[in-house]
C-alpha positions in Angstrom: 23.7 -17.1 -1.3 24.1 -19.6 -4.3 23.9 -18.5 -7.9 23.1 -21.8 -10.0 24.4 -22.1 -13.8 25.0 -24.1 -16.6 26.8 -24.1 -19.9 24.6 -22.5 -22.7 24.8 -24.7 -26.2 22.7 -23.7 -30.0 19.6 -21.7 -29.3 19.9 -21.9 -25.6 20.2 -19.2 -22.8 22.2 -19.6 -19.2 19.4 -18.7 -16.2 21.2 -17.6 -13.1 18.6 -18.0 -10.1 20.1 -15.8 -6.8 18.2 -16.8 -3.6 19.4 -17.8 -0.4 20.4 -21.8 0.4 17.6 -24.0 1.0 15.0 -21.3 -0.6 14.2 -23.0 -3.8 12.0 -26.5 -3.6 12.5 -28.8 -5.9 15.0 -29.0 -9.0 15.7 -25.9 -11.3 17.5 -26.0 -15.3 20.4 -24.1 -15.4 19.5 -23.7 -19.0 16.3 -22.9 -21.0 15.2 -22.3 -25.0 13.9 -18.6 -25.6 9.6 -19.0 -24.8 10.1 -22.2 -23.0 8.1 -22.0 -19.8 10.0 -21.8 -16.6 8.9 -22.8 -12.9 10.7 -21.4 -10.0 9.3 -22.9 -6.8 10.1 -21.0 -2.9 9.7 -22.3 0.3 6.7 -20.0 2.0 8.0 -16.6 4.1 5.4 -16.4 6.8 4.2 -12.8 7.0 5.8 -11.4 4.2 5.8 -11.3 0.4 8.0 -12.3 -2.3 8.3 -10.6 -6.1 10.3 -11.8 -8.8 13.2 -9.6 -10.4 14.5 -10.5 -14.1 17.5 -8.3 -14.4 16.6 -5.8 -12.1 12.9 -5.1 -13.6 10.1 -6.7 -11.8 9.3 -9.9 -13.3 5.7 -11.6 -11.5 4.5 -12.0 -8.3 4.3 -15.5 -7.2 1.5 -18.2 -6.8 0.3 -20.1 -3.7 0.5 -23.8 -4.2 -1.2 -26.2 -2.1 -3.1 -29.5 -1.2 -6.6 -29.6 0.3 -6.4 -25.9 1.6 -3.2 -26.0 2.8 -0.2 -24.0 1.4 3.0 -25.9 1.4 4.9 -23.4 -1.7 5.2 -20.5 -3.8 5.6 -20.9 -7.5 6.6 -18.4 -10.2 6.1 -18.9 -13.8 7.3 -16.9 -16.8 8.8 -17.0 -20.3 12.5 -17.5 -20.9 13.3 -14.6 -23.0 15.9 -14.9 -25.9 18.7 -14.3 -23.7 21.2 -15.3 -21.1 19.0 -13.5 -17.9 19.5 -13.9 -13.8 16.3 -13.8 -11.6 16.7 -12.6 -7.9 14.0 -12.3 -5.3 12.8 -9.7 -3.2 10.9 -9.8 -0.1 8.0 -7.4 1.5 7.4 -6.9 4.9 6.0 -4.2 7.4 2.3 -4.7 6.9 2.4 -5.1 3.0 5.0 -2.0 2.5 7.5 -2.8 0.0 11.3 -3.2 1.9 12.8 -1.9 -1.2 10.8 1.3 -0.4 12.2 2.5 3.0 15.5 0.0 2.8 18.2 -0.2 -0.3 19.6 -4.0 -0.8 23.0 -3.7 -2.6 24.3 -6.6 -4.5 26.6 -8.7 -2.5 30.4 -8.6 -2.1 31.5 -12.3 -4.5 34.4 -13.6 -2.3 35.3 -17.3 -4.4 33.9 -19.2 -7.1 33.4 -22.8 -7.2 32.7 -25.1 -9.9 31.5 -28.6 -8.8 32.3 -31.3 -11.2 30.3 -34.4 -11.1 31.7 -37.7 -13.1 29.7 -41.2 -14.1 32.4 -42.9 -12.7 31.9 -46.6 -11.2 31.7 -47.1 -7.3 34.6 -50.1 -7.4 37.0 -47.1 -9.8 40.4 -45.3 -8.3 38.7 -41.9 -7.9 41.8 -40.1 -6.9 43.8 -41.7 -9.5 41.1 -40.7 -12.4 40.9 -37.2 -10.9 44.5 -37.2 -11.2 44.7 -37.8 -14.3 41.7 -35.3 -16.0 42.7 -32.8 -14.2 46.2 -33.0 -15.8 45.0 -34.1 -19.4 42.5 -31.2 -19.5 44.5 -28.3 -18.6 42.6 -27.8 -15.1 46.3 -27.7 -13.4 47.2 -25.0 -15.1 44.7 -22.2 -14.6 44.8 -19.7 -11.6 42.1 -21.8 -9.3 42.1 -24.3 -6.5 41.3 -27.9 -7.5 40.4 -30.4 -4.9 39.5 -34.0 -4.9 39.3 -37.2 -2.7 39.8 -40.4 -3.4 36.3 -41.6 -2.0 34.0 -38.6 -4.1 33.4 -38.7 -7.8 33.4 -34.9 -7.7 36.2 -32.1 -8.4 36.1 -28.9 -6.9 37.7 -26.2 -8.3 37.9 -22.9 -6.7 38.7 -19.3 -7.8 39.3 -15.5 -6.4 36.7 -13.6 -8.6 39.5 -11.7 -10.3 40.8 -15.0 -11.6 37.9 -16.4 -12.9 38.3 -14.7 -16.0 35.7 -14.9 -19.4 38.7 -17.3 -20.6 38.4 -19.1 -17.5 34.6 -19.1 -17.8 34.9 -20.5 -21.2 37.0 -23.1 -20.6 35.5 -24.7 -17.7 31.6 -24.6 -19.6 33.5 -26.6 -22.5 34.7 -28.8 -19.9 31.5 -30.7 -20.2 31.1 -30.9 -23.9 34.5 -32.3 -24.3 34.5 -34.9 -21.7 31.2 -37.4 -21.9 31.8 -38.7 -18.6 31.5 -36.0 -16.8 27.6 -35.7 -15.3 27.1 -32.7 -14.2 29.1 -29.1 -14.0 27.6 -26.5 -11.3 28.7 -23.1 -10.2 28.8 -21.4 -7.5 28.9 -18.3 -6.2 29.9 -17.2 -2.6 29.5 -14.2 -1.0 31.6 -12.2 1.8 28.1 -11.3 3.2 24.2 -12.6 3.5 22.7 -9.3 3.7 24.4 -5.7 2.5 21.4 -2.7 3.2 20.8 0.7 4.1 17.9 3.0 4.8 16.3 4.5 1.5 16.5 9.0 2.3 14.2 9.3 -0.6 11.5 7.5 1.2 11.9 9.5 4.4 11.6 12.6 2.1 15.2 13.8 2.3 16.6 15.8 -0.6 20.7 16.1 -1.7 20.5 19.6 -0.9 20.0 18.5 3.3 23.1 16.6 2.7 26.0 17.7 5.6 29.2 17.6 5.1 31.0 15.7 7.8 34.2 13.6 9.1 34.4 10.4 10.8 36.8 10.7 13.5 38.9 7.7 15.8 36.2 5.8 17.4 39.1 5.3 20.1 41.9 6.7 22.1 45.2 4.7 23.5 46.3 5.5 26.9 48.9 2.9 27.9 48.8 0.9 25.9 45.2 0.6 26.2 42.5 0.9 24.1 39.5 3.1 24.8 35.9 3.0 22.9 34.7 7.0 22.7 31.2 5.3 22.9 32.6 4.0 26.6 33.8 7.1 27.1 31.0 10.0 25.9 27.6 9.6 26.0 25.6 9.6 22.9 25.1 12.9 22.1 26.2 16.3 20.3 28.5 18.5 21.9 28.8 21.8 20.5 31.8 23.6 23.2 34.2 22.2 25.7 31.7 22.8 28.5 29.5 20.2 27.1 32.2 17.6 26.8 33.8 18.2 30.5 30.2 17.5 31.6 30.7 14.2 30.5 34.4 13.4 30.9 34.0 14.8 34.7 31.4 12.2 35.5 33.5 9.4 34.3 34.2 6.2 36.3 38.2 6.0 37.5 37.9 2.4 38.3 36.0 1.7 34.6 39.1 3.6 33.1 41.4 1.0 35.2 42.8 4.0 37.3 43.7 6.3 33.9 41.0 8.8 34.2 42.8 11.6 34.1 44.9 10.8 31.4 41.7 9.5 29.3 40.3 13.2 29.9 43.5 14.9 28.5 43.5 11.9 25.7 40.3 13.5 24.4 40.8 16.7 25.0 43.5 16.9 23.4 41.3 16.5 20.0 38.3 18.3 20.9 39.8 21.5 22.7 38.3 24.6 22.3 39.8 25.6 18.6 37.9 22.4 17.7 34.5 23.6 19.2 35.4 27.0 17.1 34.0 25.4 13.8 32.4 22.2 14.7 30.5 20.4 16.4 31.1 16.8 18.1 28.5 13.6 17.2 28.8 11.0 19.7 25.6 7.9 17.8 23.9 5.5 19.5 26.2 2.3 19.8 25.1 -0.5 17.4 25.2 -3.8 18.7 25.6 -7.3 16.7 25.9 -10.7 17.2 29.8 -10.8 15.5 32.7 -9.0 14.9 32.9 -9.9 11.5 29.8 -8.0 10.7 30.7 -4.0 9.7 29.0 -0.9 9.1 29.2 1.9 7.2 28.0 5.4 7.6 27.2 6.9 4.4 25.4 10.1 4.4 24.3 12.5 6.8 21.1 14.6 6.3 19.8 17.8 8.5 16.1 18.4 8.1 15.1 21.1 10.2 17.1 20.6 13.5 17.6 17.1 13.3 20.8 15.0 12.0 19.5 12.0 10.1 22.4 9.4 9.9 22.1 6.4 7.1 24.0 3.6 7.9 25.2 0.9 5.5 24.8 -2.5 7.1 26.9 -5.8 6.3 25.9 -9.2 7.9 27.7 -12.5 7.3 25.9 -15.7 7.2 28.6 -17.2 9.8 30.9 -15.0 11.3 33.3 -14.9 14.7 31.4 -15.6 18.3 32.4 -12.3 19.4 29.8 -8.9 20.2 30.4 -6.3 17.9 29.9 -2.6 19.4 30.3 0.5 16.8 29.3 4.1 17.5 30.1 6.8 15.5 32.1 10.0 16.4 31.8 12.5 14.1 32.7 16.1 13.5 30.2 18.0 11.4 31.2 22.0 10.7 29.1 24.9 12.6 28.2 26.9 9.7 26.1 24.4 8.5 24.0 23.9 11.7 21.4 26.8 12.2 20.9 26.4 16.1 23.4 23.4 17.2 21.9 23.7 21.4 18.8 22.3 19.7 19.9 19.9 17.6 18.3 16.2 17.6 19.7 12.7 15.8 18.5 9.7 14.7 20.4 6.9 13.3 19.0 4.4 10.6 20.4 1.5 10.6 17.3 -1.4 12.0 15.9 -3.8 9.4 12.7 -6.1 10.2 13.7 -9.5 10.6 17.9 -8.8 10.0 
């Protein structure tokens, strides 16, 4: 995600635009006078929609631009209001139902901060030299960032944790440009720990806070020598209510899948979930979620019981670029009995699935 902005000067307002890279065609001002027009121009999303947010409140829908017939953008157009503002986008899918109905997108987790520093210096000048020597004489050594340059780029970057890009910080680097008349161009950037952050809406599946359960994540694992054992490897999804449901399971295990250690993984469980523990609760065992990298995560959030089924609400966290590796999570969960009507009965579902994430 990239968040573009520019100092703000006299009667002028800062416009952050939040979109993913590559989204927006065309150039964009960073800065706009209150009333002056502004023209935000997307690539096309192929069966979907896109609305326009300004500060959170929607803003316009957009309009199909084209040549002879033929689409080749979006375009949205409104009125820069007397104020420093940020726009973000939001996109409809599943047959013209809005996402941000049945799915929650949470504001993503800011990991740096980069400002890009462009200067009008010739191609034949010492660029590390002259680097050198601003970033001394303007006091860009001495803050709490990362600066970076090259002797063969007429750019500095300068990086910062988003604890120590404080509004002093901010300040400082936006005079930057004022104060120095050969400096271009000053851009910042924002990136983000995570592309996508969502989670299933229960108000649009009709849930209420008074179906909330109460209920405790448990290890997801057990060590037996040393080695590490996934409970999703080792119970099948499902809910197990008494120590005859469990054995039923743990009996039909594979020695050779627990590389010779069955036994000991069956008294490595049961040594949790014994029969005091079946007393007052029941066991969850979810379906496994698979993705593409381990540097992806999950969270489960809230758990709702609407007649006899266990509705699970997951928060999901993608990266843009992440490690090569699968990623498998499933849930184990205890969830008390006196909250559970007829637990032999009892269904689940977990939300978690997102059309085209």
């Amino acid at each position: 995600m990239l968040l573009i902005l520019s100092s703000c000067v006299g009667k002028e307002y800062c416009l952050l635009i939040e979109a993913p890279d590559d989204f927006i065609v065309g150039e964009v001002q960073g800065i706009y006078r209150a009333g002056e027009e502004v023209v935000i121009k997307t690539e096309i999303i192929n069966g979907a929609g896109l609305n326009l947010f300004l500060d959170g409140e929607f803003l316009c829908a957009p309009k199909p631009v084209g040549i002879g017939g033929k689409y080749t953008h979006w375009e949205f157009c409104f009125k820069m209001p007397k104020k420093d503002a940020k726009v973000t986008f939001k996109i409809f899918r599943d047959e013209g139902v809005a996402e941000d109905g049945k799915i929650i997108f949470y504001d993503n987790e800011l990991s740096e901060v980069e400002y890009e520093i462009l200067f009008n210096y010739g191609p034949s000048d010492n660029y590390y030299d002259l680097h050198r020597r601003f970033v001394e004489e303007s006091g860009l050594d001495e803050l709490d960032g990362q600066v970076r340059y090259y002797q063969s780029s007429p750019y500095v970057f300068v990086f910062f944790k988003p604890e120590k890009e404080t509004a002093q910080v901010r300040q400082f680097m936006y005079h930057l440009k004022e104060e120095h008349p050969e400096i271009t161009s000053l851009l910042r950037k924002e990136y983000f720990r995570y592309c996508s952050i969502y989670m299933h809406n229960p108000a649009y599946y009709g849930l209420k806070k008074d179906q909330k359960v109460d209920f405790e994540l448990m290890d997801d694992s057990v060590v037996v020598e040393q080695i590490r054992f996934r409970i999703g490897d080792i119970l099948q999804e499902g809910i197990y209510t008494s120590s005859a449901d469990l054995d039923k399971t743990l009996n039909a295990l594979d020695d050779h899948k627990m590389f010779g250690l069955k036994d000991e993984v069956i008294n490595a469980v049961k040594a949790t979930y014994d029969d005091e523990f079946f007393e007052e609760n029941i066991l969850v065992v979810t379906e496994t979620i698979v993705t593409s990298s381990g540097s992806n995560k999950q969270e489960l959030k809230e758990i709702y019981l609407r007649g006899n089924k266990l509705n699970f609400f997951v928060k999901m966290y993608y990266v843009d670029l992440g490690t090569a590796d699968m990623q498998y999570t499933t849930f184990v969960v205890r969830i008390p009995k006196n909250q559970i009507n007829d637990p032999k009965n009892l269904r689940q579902e977990l939300l978690y699935k997102c059309l085209g994430i």
